[in-house]
LUMBA-67751 format. One record per residue (C-alpha): residue number from 0; x, y, z. Coordinates in steps of 0.1 Angstrom, whole numbers, plus 5000, padded with zeros to 4 digits. Layout:
// LUMBA-67751
NUM, X, Y, Z
...
// end
This chain:
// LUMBA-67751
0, 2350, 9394, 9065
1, 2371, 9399, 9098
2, 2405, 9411, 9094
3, 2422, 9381, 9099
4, 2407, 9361, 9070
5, 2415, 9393, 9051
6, 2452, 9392, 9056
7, 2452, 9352, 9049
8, 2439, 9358, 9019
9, 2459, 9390, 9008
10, 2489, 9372, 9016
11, 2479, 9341, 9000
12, 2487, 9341, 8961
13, 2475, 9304, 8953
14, 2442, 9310, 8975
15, 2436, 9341, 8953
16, 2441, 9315, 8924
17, 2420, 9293, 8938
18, 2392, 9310, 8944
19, 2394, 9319, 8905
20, 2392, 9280, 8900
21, 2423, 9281, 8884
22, 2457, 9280, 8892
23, 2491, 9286, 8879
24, 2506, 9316, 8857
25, 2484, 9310, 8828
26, 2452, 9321, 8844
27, 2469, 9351, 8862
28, 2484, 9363, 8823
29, 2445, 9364, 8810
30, 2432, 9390, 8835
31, 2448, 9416, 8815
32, 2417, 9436, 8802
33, 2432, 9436, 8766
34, 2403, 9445, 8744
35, 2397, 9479, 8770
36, 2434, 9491, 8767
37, 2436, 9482, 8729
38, 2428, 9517, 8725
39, 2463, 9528, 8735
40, 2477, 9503, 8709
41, 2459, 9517, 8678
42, 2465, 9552, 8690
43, 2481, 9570, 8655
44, 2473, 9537, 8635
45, 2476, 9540, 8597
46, 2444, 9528, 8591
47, 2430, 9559, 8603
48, 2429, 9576, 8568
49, 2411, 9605, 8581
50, 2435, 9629, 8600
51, 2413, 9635, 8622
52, 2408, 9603, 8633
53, 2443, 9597, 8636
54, 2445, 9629, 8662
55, 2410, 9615, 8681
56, 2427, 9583, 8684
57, 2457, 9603, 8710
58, 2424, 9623, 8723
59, 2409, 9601, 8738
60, 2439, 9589, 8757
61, 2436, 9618, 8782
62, 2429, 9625, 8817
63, 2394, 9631, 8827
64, 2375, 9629, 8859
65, 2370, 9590, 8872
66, 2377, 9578, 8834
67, 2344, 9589, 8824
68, 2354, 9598, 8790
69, 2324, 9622, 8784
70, 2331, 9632, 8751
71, 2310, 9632, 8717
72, 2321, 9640, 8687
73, 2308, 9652, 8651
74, 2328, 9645, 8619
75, 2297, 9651, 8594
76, 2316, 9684, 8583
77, 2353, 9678, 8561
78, 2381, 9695, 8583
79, 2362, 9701, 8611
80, 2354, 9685, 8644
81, 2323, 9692, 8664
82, 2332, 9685, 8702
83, 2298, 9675, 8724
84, 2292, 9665, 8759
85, 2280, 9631, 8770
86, 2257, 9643, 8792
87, 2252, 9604, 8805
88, 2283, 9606, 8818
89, 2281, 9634, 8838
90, 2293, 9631, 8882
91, 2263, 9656, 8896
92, 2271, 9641, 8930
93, 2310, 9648, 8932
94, 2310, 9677, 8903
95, 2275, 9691, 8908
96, 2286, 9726, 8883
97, 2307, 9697, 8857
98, 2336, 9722, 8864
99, 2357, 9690, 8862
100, 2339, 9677, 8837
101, 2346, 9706, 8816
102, 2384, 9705, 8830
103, 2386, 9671, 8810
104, 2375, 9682, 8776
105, 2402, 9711, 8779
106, 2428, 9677, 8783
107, 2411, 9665, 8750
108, 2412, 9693, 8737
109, 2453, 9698, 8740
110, 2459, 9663, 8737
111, 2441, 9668, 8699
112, 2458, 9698, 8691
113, 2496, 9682, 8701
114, 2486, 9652, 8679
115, 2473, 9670, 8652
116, 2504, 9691, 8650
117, 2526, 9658, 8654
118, 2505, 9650, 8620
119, 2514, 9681, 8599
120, 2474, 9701, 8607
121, 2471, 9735, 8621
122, 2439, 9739, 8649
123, 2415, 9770, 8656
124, 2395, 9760, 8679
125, 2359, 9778, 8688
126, 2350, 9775, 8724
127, 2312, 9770, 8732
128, 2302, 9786, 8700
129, 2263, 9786, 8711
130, 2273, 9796, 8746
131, 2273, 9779, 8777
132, 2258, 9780, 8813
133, 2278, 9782, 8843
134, 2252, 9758, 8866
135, 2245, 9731, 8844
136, 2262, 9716, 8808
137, 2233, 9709, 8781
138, 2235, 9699, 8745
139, 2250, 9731, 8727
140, 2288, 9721, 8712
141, 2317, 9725, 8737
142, 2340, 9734, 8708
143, 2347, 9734, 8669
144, 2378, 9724, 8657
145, 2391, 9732, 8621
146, 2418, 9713, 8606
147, 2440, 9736, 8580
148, 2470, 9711, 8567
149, 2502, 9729, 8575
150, 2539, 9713, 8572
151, 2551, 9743, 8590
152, 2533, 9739, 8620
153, 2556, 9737, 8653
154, 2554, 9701, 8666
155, 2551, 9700, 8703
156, 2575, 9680, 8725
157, 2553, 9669, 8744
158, 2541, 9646, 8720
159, 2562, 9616, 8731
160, 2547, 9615, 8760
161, 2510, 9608, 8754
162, 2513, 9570, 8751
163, 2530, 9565, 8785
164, 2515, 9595, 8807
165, 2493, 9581, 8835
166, 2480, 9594, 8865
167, 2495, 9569, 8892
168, 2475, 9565, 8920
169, 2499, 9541, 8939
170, 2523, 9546, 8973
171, 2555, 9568, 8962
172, 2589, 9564, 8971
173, 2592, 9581, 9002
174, 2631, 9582, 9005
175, 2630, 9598, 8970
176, 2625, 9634, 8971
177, 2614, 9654, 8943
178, 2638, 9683, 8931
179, 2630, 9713, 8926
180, 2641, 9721, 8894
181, 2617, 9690, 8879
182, 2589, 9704, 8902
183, 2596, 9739, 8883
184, 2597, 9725, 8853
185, 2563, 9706, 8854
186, 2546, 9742, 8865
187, 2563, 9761, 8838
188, 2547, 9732, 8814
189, 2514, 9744, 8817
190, 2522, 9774, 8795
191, 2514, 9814, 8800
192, 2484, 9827, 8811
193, 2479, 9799, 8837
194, 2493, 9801, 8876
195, 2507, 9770, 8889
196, 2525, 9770, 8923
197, 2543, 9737, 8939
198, 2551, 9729, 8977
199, 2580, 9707, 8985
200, 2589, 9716, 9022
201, 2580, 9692, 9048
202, 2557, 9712, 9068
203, 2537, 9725, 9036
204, 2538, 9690, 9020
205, 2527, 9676, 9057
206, 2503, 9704, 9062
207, 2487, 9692, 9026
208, 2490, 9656, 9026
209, 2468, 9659, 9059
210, 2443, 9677, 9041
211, 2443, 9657, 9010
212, 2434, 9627, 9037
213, 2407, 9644, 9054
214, 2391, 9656, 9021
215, 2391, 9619, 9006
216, 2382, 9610, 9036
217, 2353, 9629, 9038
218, 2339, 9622, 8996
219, 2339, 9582, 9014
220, 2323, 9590, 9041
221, 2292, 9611, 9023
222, 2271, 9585, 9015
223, 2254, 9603, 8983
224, 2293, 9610, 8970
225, 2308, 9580, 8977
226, 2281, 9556, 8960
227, 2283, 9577, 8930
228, 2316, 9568, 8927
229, 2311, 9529, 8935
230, 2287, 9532, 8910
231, 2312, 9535, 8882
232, 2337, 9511, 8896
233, 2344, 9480, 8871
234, 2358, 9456, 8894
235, 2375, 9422, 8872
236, 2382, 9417, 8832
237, 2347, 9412, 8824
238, 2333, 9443, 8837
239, 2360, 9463, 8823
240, 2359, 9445, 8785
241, 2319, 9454, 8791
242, 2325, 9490, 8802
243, 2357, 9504, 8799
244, 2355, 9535, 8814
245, 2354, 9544, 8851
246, 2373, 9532, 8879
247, 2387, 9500, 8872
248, 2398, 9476, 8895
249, 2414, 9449, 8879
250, 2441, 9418, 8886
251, 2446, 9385, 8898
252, 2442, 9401, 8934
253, 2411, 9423, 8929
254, 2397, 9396, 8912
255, 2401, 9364, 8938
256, 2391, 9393, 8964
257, 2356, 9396, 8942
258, 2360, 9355, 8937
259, 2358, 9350, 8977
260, 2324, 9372, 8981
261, 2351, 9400, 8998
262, 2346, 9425, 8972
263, 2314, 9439, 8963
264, 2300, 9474, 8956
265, 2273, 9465, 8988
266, 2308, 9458, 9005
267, 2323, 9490, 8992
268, 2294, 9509, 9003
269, 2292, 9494, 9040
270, 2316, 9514, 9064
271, 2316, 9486, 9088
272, 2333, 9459, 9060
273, 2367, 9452, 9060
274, 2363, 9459, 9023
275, 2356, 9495, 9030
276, 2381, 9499, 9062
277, 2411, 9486, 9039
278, 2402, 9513, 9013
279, 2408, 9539, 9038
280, 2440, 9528, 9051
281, 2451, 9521, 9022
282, 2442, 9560, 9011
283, 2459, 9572, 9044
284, 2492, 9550, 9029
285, 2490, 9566, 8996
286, 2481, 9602, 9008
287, 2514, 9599, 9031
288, 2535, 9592, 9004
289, 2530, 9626, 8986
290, 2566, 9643, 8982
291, 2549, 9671, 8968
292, 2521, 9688, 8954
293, 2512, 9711, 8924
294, 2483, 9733, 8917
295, 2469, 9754, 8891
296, 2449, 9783, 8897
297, 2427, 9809, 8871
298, 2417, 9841, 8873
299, 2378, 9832, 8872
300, 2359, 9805, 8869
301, 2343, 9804, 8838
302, 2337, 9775, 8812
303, 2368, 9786, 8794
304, 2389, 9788, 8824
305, 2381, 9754, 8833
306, 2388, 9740, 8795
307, 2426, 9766, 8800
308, 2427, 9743, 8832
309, 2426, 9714, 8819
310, 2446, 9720, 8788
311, 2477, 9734, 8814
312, 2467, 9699, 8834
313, 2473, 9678, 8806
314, 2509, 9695, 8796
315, 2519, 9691, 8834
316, 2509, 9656, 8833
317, 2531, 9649, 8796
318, 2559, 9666, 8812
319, 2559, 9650, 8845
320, 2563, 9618, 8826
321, 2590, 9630, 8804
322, 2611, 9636, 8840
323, 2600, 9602, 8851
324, 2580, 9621, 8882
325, 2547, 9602, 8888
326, 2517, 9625, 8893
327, 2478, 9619, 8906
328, 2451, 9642, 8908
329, 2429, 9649, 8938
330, 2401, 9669, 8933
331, 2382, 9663, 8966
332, 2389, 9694, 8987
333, 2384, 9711, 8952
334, 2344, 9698, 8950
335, 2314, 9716, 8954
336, 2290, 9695, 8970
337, 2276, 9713, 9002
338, 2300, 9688, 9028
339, 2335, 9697, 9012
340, 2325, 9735, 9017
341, 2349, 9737, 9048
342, 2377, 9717, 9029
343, 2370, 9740, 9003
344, 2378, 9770, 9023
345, 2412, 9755, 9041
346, 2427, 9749, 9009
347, 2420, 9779, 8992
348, 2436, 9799, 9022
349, 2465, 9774, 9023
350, 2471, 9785, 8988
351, 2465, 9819, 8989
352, 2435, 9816, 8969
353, 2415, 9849, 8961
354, 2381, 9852, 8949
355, 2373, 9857, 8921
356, 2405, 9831, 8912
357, 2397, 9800, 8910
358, 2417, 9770, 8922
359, 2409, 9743, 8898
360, 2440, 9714, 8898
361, 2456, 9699, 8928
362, 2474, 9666, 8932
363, 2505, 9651, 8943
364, 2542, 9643, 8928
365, 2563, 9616, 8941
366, 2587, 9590, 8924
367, 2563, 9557, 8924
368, 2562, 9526, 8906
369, 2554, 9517, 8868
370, 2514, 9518, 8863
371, 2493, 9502, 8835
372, 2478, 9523, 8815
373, 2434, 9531, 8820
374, 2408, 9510, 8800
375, 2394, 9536, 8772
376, 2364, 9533, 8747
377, 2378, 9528, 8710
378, 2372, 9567, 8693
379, 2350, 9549, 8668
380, 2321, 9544, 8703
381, 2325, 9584, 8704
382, 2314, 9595, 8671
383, 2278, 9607, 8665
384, 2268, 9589, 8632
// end
């Protein structure tokens, strides 16, 4: 497609319609994927007798690397919760060590234990009670959790905030800084034992948005990482009801785009298409709009670092949205495929990274628009029967 039909039909709402062989409002109000964010409606639902079911159902409403929602879980013993790895849902490509991987149980992880507390249930949770290895995950238990009822148990504020956090991926506001105190306040979130640092001066926030851009830039541009992530996109309402997990690219527009022949993962994959040239500038536009960033950085690097990571992540995330600041993720520069490895080293120094610390959270912090929330499995796909 040349760039010129591209703009005619980006700007054209009834072609898009068209093209759909439909028109009008009705056919644009079914492309909601309903069935894949249902999830987010039943979340806490009374007919989840089992408490833990009831705290699962907020679980699985957490962040976790391209919506991959890799986790299994065992409910064969009463008051307890065996937490697996799908290891078919695994990113070798982009997260070769599953360091992120492991980053998203720990959001799972804290998103159960604020729920379960919410419900009136003490956790103690075992991590990796068979052990673990550091170069590859395999089929021993991540953790045990063990339900004690307890009325006394501290609710967590946070709580409020699970059904409307999102990781917003769109253009911020960028006549809308961030202030400082909000910025503070979404670090301090994270809780002790956990550095977090934020940078919301013009020539650190340049300095990083440029970064940020080169090290997307780069995951595109490495063929082996970039169809890995094609691979998992879900691109119109059918493909998301089928699978909904991954990236999903949704809408009226995505979907009269796909309805044209424009948008296809061949397309995606091409450098040369306009498909794939409109993706970058369209990541250059959104990388620009960063009014900040915030990181998180541990001592080591071991599997229990990474689930303290992601744990932190998640309450940054829940109190972000509680001061209305929208926050995304970007892991790129963070990768350890052997192409970021420059990347790798820039940001680290940028941040004052020392080994043996590990830098394992990065994104950016902005005001930006409201955001629908990502397709999720129901909890009942994740238990092992």
């Amino acid at each position: 497609m040349n760039r010129r039909k591209f703009i005619k039909i980006a700007g054209s709402s009834a072609i898009i319609l068209a093209a759909a062989g439909m028109g009008g409002y009705g056919w644009v109000s079914t492309r909601q994927p309903e069935e894949a964010l249902a999830p987010w409606q039943r979340a806490g639902s009374a007919a989840y007798r089992d408490p833990r079911m009831r705290a699962l159902s907020y679980a699985i409403l957490a962040p976790n690397p391209h919506n991959m929602q890799p986790w299994l879980v065992d409910l064969r013993t009463p008051d307890r919760i065996v937490l697996y790895c799908d290891l078919e849902r695994l990113l070798p490509q982009t997260d070769p060590y599953s360091r992120q991987i492991i980053i998203g149980h720990g959001c799972f992880l804290e998103q159960l234990d604020i729920a379960a507390r919410e419900l009136g249930y003490a956790t103690s949770i075992t991590l990796f009670p068979e052990g673990s290895s550091k170069e590859k995950l395999d089929q021993r238990p991540v953790a045990i959790i063990d339900f004690t009822q307890n009325d006394r148990v501290a609710k967590d504020p946070l709580f409020a905030e699970i059904l409307k956090r999102r990781s917003n991926k769109e253009v911020y506001d960028t006549t809308r800084p961030v202030e400082e105190a909000k910025a503070a306040a979404i670090c301090k979130a994270a809780g002790q034992g956990i550095a977090t640092g934020f940078a919301l001066d013009m020539a650190r926030r340049d300095a990083l948005r440029d970064l940020t851009y080169r090290a997307n830039f780069l995951e595109m541009h490495t063929p082996h990482t970039w169809k890995e992530t094609v691979d998992v996109m879900r691109i119109g309402k059918k493909e998301i009801e089928q699978n909904p997990d991954g990236i999903d690219l949704g809408g009226p527009f995505m979907e009269g785009l796909r309805a044209f022949g424009q948008l296809s993962r061949e397309q995606m994959l091409d450098q040369q298409s306009m498909s794939f040239v409109k993706a970058t500038e369209m990541l250059k536009e959104k990388m620009n709009s960063a009014m900040g960033f915030v990181w998180m950085i541990t001592d080591g690097n071991r599997r229990e670092d990474q689930i303290a990571a992601g744990r932190g992540w998640v309450r940054m995330n829940l109190k972000a949205s509680a001061l209305g600041v929208a926050m995304n993720p970007h892991s790129q520069a963070l990768q350890e495929f052997a192409e970021m490895r420059e990347l790798f080293v820039e940001l680290d120094q940028m941040l004052q990274v020392k080994s043996p610390q590990r830098l394992q959270m990065f994104g950016r912090i902005g005001y930006g628009p409201t955001v629908d929330a990502s397709p999720r499995w129901p909890i009942e796909q994740k238990i092992i029967s």
